[in-house]
C-alpha positions as CSV (number, residue, x, y, z in Angstrom):
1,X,24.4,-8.3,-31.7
2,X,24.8,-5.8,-29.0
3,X,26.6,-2.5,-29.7
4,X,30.0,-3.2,-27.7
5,X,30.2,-6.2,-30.3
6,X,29.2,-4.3,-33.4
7,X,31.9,-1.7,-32.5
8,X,34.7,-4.2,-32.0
9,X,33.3,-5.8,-35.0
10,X,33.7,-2.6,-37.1
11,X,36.9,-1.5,-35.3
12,X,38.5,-4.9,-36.0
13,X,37.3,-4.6,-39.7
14,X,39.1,-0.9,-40.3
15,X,42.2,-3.1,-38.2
16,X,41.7,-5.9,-40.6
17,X,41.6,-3.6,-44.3
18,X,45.0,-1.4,-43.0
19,X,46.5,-4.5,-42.1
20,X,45.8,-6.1,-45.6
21,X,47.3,-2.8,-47.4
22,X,50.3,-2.7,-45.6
23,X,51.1,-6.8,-45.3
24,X,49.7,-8.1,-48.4
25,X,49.7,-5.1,-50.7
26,X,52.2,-7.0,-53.4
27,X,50.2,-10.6,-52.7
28,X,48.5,-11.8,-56.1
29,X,46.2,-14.5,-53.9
30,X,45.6,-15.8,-50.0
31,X,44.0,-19.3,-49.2
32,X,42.1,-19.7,-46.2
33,X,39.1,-21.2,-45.2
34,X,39.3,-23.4,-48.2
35,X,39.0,-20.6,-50.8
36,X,41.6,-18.2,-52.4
37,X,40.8,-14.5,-52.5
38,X,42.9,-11.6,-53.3
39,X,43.3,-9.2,-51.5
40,X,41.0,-6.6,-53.1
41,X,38.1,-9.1,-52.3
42,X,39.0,-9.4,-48.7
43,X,39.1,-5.5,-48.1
44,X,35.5,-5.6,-50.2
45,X,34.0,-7.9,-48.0
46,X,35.7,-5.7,-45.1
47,X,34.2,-2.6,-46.1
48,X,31.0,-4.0,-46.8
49,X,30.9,-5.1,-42.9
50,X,32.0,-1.6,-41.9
51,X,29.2,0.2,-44.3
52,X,26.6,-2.2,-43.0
53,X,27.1,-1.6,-39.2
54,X,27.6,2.1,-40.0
55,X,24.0,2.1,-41.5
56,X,22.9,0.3,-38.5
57,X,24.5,2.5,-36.2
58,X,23.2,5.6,-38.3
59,X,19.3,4.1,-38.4
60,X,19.8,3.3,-34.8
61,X,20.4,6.7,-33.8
62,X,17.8,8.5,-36.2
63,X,14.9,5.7,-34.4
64,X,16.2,6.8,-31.5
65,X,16.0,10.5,-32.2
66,X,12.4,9.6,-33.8
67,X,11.5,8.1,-30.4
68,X,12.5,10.8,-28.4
69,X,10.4,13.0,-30.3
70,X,7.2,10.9,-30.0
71,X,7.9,10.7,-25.9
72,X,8.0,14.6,-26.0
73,X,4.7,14.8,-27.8
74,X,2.7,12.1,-27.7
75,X,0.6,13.0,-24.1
76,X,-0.9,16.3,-26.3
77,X,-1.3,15.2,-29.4
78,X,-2.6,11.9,-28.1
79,X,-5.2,14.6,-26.4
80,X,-6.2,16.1,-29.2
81,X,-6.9,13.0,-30.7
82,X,-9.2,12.1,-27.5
83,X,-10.6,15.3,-27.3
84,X,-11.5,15.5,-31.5
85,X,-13.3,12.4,-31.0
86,X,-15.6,13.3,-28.4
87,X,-16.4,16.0,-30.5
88,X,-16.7,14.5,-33.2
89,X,-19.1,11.6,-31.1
90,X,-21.0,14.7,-29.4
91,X,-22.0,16.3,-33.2
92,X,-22.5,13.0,-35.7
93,X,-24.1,10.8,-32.3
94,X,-27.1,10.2,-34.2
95,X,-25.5,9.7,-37.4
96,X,-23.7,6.2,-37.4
97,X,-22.7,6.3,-41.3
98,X,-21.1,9.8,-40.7
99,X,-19.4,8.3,-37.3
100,X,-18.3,5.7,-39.9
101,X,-16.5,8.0,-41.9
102,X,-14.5,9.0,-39.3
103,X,-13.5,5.2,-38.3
104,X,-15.3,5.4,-35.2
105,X,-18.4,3.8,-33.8
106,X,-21.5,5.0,-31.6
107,X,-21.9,4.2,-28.4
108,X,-23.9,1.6,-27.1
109,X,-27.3,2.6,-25.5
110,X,-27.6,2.1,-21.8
111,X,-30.0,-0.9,-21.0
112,X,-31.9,0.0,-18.6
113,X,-31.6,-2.9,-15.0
114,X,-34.7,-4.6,-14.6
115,X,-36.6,-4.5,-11.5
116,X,-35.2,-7.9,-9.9
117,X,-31.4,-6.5,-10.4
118,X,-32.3,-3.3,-9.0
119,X,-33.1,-5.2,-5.6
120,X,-30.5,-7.3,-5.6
121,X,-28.2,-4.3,-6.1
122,X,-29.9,-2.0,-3.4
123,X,-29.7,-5.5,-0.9
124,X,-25.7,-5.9,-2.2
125,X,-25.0,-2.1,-0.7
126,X,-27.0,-2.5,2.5
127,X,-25.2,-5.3,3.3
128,X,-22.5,-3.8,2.7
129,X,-22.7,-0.7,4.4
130,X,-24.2,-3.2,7.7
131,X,-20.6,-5.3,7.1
132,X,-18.4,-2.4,6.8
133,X,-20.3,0.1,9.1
134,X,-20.2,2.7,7.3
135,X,-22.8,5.5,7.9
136,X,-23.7,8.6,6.1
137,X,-23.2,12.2,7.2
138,X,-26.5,13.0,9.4
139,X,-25.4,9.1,11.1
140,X,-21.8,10.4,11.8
141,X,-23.5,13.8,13.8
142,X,-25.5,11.7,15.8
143,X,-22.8,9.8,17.1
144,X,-21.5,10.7,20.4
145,X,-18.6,10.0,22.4
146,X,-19.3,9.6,26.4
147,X,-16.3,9.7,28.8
148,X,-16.6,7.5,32.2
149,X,-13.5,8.3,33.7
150,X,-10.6,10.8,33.5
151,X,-6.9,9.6,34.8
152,X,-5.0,11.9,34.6
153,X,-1.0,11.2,35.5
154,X,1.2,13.9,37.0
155,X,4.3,14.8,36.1
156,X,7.3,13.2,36.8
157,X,9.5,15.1,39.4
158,X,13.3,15.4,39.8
159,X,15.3,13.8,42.4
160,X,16.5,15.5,44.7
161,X,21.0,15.9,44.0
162,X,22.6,13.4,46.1
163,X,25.6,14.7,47.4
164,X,28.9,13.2,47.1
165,X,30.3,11.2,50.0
166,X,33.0,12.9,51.9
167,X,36.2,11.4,52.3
């Protein structure tokens, strides 16, 4: 239920009860939808819709307000989390039962590439660098530019002012 129908919903029940008080105040029973209620029941079961969407209205805007707040400061706190774990990772390293402790797990060891992915790697970045030609620093300096040919254009120059036929 979206909240332009919960409001007409709860505007139409507060239409509904001081419609019932003023119409059917002296009624001892009303029939409709194949059971008699009086009218004591209706405005109960019409309240109890305008309490319920109240609440929900009310918790809506206090999850809301909740939400807000954890938008506002969740980017520091969220870094002080981060940064209290690397501490905590940087003093208890060693120590995976004390890492434990603090829910958190050490960090895998580096395996080390063996010699036949080292080559492939180091062949994968000169071919590479060949496809992309891309060169290093000292490379870039030695490259030099050589002109063949200036052309130069000149200027463009006015027209002389025609002068306007006599009559």
């Amino acid at each position: 239920m979206n909240k332009n129908t919960q409001n007409n919903e709860l505007s139409l029940a507060t239409q509904l009860i001081a419609g019932t008080k003023k119409h059917f105040a002296t009624a001892s029973s009303l029939a409709f939808a194949g059971a008699t209620f009086t009218p004591a029941q209706i405005e109960s079961s019409l309240q109890t819709i305008i309490d319920l969407l109240t609440a929900v209205n009310v918790s809506k805007a206090a999850t809301r307000a909740k939400v807000a707040a954890w938008n506002t400061q969740a980017k520091s706190l969220l870094g002080q989390m981060a940064a209290f774990e690397s501490f905590v990772k940087v003093t208890y390293g060693n120590s995976p039962d004390v890492l434990a402790d603090f829910g958190l797990t050490p960090n895998k060891a580096r395996t080390p590439l063996t010699v036949e992915k080292k080559a492939a790697a180091a062949a994968k970045r000169e071919a590479t660098r060949a496809a992309r030609h891309t060169m290093g620093a000292q490379q870039k300096k030695a490259v030099k530019g050589t002109v063949t040919t200036i052309v130069t254009t000149p200027p463009p120059t006015a027209a002389p002012p025609v002068a306007p036929p006599k009559a």
